[in-house]
ROGUNU-500744 format. One record per residue: residue in three letters; x, y, z of N, C-alpha, C, CB in turn. Coordinates in steps of 0.001 Angstrom, whole numbers, padded with zeros to 6 digits, always signed. Glycine has a CB too. Example, Ala and Ser with C-alpha at 12.3 -4.5 7.8 and 13.67 -1.06 7.14 Angstrom:
# ROGUNU-500744
ALA+013190-005690+007800+012300-004500+007800+013200-003300+007800+011308-004473+009046
SER+012850-002250+007080+013670-001060+007140+012900+000030+007870+014084-000598+005725
END
This chain:
# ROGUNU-500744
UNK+000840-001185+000000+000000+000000+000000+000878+001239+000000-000952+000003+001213
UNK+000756+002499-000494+001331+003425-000800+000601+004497+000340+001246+003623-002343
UNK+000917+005086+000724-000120+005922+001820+000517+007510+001060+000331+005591+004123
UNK-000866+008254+000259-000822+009330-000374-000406+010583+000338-001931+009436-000891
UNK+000501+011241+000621+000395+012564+001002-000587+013839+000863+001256+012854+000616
UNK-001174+013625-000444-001885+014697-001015-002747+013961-001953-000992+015806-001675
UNK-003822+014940-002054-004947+014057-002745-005612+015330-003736-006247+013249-001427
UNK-006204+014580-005090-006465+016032-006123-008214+016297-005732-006157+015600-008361
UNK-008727+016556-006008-009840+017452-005882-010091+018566-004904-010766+016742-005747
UNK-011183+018932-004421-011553+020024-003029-011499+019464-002089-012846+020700-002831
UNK-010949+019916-000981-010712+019440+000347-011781+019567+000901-009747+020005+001081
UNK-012772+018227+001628-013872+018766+002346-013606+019010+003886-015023+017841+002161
UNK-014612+019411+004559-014275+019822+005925-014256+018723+006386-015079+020724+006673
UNK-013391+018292+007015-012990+017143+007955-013457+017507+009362-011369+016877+007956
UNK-014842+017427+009810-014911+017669+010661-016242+016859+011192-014706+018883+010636
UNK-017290+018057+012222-018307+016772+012748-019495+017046+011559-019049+016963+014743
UNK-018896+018264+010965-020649+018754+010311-020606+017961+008545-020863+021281+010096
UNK-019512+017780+008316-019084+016594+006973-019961+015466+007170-017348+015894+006990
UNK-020794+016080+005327-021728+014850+005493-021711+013406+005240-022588+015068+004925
UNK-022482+012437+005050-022133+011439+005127-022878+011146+003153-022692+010663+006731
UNK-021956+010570+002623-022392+010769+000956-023041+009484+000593-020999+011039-000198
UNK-022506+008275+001800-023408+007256+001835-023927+006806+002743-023109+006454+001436
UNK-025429+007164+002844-026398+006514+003919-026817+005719+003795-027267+006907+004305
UNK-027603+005242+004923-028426+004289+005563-029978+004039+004989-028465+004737+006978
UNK-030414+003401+004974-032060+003132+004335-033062+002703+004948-032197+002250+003386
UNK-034484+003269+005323-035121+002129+005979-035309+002774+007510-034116+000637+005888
UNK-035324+001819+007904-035372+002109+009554-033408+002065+009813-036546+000402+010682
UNK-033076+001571+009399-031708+002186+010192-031202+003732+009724-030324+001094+009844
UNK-032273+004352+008828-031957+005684+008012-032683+006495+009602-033004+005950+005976
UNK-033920+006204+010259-034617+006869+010886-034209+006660+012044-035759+006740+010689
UNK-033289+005561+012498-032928+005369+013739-031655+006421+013813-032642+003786+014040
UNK-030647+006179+012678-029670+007707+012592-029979+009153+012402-028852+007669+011548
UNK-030786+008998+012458-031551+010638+012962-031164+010420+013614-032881+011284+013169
UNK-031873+010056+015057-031494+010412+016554-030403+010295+016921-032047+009807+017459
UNK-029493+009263+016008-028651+008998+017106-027024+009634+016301-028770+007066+017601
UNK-027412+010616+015182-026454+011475+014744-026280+012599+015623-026730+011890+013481
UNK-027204+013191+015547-027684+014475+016850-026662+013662+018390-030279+014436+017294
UNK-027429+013120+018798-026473+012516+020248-025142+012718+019955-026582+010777+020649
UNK-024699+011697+018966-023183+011198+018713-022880+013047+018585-022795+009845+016917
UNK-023554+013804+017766-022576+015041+017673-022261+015753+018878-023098+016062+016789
UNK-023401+015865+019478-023506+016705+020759-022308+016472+021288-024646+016381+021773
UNK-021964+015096+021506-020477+014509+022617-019150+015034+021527-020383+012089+022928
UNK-019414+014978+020269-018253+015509+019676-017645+014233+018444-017100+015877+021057
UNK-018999+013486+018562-019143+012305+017391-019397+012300+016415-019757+011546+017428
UNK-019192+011679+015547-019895+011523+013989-020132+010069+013658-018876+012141+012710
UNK-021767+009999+013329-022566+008695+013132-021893+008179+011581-024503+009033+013107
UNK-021048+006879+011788-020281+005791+010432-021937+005422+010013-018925+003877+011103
UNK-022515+004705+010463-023161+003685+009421-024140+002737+011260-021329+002331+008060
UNK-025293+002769+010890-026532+001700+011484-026549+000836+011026-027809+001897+011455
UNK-026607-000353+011642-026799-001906+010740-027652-002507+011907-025074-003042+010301
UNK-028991-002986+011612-030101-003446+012881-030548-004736+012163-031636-002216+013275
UNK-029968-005722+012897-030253-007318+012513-031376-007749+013299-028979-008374+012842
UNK-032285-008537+012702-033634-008406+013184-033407-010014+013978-035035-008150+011781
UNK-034532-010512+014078-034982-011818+015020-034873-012194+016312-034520-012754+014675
UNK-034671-012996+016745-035317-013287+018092-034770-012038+018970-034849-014888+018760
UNK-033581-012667+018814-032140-011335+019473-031806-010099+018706-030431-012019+019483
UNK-032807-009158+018841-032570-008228+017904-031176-007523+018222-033746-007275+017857
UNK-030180-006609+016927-029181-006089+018127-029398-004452+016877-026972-007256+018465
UNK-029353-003650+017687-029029-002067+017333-027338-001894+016900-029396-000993+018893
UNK-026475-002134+016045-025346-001301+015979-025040+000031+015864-024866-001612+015276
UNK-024677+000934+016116-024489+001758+015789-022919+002500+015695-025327+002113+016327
UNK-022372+002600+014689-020831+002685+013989-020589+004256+014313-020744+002274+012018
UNK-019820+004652+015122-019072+006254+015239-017834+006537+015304-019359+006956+016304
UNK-017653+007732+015980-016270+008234+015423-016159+009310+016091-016089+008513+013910
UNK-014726+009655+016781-014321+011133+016418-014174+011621+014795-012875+011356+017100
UNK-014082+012928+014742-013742+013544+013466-011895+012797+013247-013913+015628+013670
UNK-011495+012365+013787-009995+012163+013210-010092+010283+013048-008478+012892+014624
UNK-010881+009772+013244-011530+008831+012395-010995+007790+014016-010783+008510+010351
UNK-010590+007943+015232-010487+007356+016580-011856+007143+017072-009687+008243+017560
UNK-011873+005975+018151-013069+005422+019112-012450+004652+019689-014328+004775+018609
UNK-012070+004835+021173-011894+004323+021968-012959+003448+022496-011466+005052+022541
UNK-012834+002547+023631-013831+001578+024539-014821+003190+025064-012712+000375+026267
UNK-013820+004017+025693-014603+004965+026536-015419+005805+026248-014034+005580+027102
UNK-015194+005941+024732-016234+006958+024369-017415+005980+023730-015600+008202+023215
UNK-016722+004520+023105-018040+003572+023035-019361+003695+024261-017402+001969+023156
UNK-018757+003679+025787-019290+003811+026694-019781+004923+026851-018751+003495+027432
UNK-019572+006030+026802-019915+007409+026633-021348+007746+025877-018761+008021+025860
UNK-020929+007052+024590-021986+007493+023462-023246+006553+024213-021481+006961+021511
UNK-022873+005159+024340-024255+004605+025272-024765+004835+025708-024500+004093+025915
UNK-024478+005361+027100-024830+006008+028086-025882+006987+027714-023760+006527+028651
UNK-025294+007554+026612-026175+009482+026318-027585+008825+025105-024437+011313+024885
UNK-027319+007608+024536-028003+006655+023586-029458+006696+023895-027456+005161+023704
UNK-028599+005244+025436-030303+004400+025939-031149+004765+026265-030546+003646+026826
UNK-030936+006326+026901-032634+006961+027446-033603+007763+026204-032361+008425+028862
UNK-032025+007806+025522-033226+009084+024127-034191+007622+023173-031487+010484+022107
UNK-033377+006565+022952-033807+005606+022117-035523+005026+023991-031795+004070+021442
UNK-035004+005056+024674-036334+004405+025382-037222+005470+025266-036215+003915+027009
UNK-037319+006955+025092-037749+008310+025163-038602+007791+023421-036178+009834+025342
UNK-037606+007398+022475-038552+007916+021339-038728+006457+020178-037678+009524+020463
UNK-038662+005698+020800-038852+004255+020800-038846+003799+019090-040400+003871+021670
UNK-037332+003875+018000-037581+003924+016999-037819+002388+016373-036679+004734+016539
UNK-037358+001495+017229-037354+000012+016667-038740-000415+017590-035665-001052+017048
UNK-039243-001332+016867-040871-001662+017818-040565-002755+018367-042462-001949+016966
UNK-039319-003899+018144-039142-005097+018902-038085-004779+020269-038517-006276+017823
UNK-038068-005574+021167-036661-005597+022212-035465-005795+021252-036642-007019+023469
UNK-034285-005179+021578-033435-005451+020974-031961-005006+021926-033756-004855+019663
UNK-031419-005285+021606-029978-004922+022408-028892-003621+021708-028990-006514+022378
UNK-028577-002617+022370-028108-001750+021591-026519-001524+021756-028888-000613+021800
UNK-025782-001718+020360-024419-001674+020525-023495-000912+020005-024058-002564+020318
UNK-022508-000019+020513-021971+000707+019987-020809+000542+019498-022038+001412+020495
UNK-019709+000511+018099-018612-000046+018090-018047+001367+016793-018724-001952+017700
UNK-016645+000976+017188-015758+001957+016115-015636+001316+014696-014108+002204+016674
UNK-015572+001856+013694-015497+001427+012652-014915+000095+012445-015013+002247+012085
UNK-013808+000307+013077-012725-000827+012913-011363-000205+011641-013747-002480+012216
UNK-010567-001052+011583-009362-001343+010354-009640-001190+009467-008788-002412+010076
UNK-010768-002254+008382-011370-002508+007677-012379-001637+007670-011524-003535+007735
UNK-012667-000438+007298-013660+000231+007904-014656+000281+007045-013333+001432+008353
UNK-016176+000944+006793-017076+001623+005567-016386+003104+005138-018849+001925+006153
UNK-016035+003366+004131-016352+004492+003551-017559+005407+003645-016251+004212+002548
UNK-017775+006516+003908-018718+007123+003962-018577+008626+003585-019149+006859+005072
UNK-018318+009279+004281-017640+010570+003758-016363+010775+002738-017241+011179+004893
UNK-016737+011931+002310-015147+012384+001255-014040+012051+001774-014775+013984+000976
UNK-013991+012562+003357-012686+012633+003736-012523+010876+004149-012440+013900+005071
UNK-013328+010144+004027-012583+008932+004360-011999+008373+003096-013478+007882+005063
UNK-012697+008514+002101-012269+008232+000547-010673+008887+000948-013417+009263-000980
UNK-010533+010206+001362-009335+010739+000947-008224+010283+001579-009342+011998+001031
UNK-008213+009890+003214-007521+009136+004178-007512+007678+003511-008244+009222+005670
UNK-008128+007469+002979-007808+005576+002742-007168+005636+001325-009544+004293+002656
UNK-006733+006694+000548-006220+006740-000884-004607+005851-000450-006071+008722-001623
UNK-004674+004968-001298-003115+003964-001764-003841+002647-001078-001079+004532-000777
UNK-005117+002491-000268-005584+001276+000337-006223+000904-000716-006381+001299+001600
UNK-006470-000538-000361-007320-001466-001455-008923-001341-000929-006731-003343-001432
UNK-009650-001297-001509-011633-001339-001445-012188-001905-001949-012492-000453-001777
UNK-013317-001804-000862-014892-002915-002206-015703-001632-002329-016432-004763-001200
UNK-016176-001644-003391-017233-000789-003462-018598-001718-004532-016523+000802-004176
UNK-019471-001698-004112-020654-002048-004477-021767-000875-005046-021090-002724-003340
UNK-022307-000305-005993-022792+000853-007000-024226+000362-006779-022154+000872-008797
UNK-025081+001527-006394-026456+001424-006389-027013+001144-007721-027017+002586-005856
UNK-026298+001698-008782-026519+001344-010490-025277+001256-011224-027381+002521-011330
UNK-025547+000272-012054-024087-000058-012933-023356+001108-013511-024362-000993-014251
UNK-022052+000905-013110-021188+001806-014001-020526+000927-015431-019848+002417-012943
UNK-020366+001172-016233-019987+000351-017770-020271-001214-017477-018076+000541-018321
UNK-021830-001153-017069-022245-002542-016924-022155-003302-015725-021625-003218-017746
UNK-021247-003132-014875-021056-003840-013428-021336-003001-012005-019500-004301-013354
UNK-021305-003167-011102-021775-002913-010232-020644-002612-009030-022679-003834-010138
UNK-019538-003853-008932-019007-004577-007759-017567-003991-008499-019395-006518-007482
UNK-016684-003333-007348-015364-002970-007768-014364-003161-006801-015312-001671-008171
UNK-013785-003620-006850-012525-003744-006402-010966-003571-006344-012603-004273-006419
UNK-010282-002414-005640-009086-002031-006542-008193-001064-005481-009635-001126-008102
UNK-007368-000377-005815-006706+000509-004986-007202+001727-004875-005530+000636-005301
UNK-007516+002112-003945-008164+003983-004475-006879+005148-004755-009282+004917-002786
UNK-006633+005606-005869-006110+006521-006234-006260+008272-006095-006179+006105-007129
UNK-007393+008480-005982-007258+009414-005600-008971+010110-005533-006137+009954-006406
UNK-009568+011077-005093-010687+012238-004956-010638+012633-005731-010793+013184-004167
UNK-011585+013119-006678-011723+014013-007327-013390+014774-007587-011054+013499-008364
UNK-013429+016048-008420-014566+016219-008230-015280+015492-009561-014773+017669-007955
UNK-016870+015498-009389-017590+015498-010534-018562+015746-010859-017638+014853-010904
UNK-019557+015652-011747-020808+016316-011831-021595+016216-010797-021488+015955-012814
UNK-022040+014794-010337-022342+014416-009309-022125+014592-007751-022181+013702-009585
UNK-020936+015221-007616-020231+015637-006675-019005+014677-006651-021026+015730-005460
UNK-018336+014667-005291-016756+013454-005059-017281+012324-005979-016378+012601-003017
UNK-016019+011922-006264-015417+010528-007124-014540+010240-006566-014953+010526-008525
UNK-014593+008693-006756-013106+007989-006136-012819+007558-007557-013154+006487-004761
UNK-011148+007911-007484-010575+006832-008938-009981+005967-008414-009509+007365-010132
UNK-010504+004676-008857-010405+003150-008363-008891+002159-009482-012447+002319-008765
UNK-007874+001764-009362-007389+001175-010407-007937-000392-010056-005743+001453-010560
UNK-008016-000987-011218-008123-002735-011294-007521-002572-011726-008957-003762-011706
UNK-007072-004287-011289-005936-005669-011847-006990-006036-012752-005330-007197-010584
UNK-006770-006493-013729-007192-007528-014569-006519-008668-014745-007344-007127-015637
UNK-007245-009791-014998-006369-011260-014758-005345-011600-015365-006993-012363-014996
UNK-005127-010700-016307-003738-010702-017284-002636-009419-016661-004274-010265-019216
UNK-002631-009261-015467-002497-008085-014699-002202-006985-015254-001709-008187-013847
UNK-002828-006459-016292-002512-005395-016684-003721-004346-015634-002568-005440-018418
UNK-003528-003006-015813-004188-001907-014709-005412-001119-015644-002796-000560-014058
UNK-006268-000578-014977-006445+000448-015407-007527+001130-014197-006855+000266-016881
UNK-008187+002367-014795-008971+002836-013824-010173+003307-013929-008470+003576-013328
UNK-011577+003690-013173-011772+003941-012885-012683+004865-012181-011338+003657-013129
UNK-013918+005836-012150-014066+006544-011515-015735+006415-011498-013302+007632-011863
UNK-015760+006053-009552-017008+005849-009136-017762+006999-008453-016949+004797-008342
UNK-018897+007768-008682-019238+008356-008088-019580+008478-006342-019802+008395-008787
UNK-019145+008714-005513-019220+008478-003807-021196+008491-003839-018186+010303-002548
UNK-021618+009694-004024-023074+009800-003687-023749+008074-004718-023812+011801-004444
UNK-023317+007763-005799-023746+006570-006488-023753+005236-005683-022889+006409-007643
UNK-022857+005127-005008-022563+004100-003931-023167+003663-003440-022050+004216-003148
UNK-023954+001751-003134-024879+001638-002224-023546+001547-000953-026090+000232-002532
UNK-022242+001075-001316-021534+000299-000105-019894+000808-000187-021697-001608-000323
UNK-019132+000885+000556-017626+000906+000433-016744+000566+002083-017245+002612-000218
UNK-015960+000158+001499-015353-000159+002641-013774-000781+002254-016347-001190+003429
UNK-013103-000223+003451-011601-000452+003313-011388-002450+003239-010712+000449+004995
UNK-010481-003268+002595-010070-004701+002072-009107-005248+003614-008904-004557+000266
UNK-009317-005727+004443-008477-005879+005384-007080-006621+004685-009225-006673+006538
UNK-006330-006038+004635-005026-006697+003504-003639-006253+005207-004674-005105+001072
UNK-002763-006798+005061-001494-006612+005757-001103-005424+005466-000472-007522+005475
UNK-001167-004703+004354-000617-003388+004193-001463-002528+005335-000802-002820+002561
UNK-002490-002724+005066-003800-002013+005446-003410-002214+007583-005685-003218+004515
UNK-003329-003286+008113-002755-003759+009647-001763-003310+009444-002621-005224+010205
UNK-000608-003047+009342+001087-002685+009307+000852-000708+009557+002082-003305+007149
UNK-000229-000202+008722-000688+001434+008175-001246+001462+009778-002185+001740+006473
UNK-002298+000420+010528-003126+001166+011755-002432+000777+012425-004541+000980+012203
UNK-000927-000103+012949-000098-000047+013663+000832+001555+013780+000533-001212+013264
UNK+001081+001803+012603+002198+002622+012460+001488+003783+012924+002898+002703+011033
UNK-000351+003955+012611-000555+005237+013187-000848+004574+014393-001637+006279+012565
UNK-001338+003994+015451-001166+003611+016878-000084+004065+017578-001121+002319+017023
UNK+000930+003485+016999+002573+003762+017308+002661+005479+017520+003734+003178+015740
UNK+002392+006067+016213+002406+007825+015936+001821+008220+017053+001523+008523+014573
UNK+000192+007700+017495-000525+008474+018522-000237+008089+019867-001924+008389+018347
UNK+000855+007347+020176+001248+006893+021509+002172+007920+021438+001751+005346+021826
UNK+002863+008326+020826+004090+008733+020996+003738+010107+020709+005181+008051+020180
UNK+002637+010716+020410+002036+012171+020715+001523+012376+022040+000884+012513+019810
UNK+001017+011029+022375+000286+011400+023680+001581+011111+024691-001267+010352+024032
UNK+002728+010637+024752+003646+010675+026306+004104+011934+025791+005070+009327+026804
UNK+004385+012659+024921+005299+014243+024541+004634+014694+025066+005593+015031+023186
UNK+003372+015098+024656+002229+015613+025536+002157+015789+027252+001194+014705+025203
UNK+002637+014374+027156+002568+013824+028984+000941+013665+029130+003285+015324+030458
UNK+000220+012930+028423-001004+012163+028701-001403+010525+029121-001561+012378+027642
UNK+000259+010083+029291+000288+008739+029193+001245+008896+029617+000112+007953+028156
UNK+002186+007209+029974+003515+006685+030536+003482+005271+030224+003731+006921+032128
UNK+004705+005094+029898+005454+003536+029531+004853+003062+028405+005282+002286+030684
UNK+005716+001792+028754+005441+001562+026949+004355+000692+026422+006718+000844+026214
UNK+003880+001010+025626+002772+000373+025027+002756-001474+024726+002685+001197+023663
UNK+001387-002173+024932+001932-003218+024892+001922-003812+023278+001279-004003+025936
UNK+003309-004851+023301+003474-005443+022035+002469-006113+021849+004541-006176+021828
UNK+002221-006385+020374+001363-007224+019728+002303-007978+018241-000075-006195+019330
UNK+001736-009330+018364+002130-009973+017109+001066-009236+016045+001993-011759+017200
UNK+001791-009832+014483+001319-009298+013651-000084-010355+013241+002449-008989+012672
UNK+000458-011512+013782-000617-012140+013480-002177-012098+014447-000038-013400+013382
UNK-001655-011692+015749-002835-011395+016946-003748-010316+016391-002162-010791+018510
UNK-002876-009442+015719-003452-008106+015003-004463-008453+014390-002610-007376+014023
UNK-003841-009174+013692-004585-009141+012302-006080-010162+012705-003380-009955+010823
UNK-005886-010939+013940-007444-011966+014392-008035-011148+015209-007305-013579+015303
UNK-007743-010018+015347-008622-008882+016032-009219-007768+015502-008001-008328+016883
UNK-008618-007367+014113-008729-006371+013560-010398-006208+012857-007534-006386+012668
UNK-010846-007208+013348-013026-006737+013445-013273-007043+014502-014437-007632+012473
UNK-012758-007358+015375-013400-007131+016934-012734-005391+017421-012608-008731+018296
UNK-013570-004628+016712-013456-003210+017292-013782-002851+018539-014125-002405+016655
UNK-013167-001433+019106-013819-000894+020080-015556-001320+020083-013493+000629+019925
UNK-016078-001761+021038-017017-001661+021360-017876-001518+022663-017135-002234+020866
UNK-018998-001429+022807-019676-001394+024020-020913-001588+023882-019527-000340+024682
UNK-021641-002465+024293-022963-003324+024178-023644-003008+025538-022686-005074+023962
UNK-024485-002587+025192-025622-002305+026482-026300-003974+026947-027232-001041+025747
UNK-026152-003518+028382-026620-004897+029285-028055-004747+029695-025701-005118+030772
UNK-029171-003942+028866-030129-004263+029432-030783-004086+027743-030577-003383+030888
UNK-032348-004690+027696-033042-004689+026056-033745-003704+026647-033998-006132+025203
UNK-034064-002677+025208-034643-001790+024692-036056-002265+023842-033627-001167+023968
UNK-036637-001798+023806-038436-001980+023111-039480-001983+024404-038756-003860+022126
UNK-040779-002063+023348-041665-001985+023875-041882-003191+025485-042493-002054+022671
UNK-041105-004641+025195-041272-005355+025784-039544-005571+026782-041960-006335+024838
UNK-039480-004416+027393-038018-004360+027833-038324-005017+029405-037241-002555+027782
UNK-037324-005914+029827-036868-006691+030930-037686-008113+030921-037084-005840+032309
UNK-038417-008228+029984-038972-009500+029553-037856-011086+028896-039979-008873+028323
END
């Protein structure tokens, strides 16, 4: 993986008010209402809702600081400020369990600026409507740019005769995207781990040394994200 210094199109605001170019649908579109508002208030920005239905219903809900971090504590944080507005305005009608987790390694794409932070990483992207016939892409992201539509990612493929070429998916066109968990991709969220340890003892926010990890432990953890799962069900039929 190549990790880009600079990226071509308009720089969007990297911040909490940067919108999200691919949403949610459905009831997990109406459940991120509420729970964008919350997440901002604390100083969050709502990734992506995913609400798996049946017996055990579970609420996910995917956030973030603006510098794309989520700790356990602010998993816990965002909960906390969650469970009374969701029992207050009751958007799912079954019990369900509500969970909060960080993107992860492997993360969704959603905003410009994540397109622009993940440029030299490998992606899936999946197209709400075919681009030159297909749908499903897979490739390195090269770079932002603008377009009629608004942001574009330019995507290169391998082809099976490995020759290259590229490219360019509209972000708002997108039903799906998300970073390829590849070794380049684990080796890149070590090296920034490493960077932000070593901002925070200069600082003097921390002491000693961080603990080692194999590359391979990494890599069997790298979707078990920050998270925090509420210990009691939510719905109409709660403590049942």
């Amino acid at each position: 993986m190549v990790e880009a210094s600079h990226r071509t199109g308009s720089e969007p605001a990297d911040g909490l008010d940067e919108p999200r170019l691919i949403e949610d649908s459905g009831l997990s579109q109406r459940v991120g209402a509420i729970a964008a508002q919350v997440a901002r208030d604390l100083g969050y920005r709502l990734v992506r809702v995913k609400i798996s239905s049946g017996s055990s219903a579970t609420v996910q809900i995917m956030a973030e600081r603006p510098d794309g971090a989520m700790a356990i504590e602010d998993c816990e944080r965002l909960s906390q400020a969650l469970s009374p507005v969701f029992d207050i305005e009751e958007p799912v009608a079954q019990a369900y369990r509500l969970e909060i987790s960080s993107p992860g390694i492997d993360r969704p794409l959603v905003r410009e600026s994540d397109f622009a932070r993940a440029i030299g990483c490998e992606a899936r992207v999946e197209m709400a409507v075919p681009i030159n016939g297909r749908k499903r892409f897979r490739g390195r992201l090269v770079s932002v740019e603008s377009g009629p539509g608004g942001p574009a990612a330019r995507i290169a493929l391998v082809a099976d005769d490995k020759s290259e070429s590229e490219v360019e998916l509209p972000i708002r066109a997108m039903a799906e995207a998300r970073l390829v968990l590849t070794e380049d991709l684990i080796r890149a969220a070590l090296r920034r781990e490493k960077a932000a340890l070593k901002d925070a003892r200069a600082s003097g926010r921390t002491a000693g040394p961080a603990p080692k990890r194999k590359m391979n432990e990494t890599k069997a953890a790298a979707r078990g994200q920050a998270s925090k799962q509420a210990s009691k069900p939510h719905g109409p039929d709660e403590g049942e």
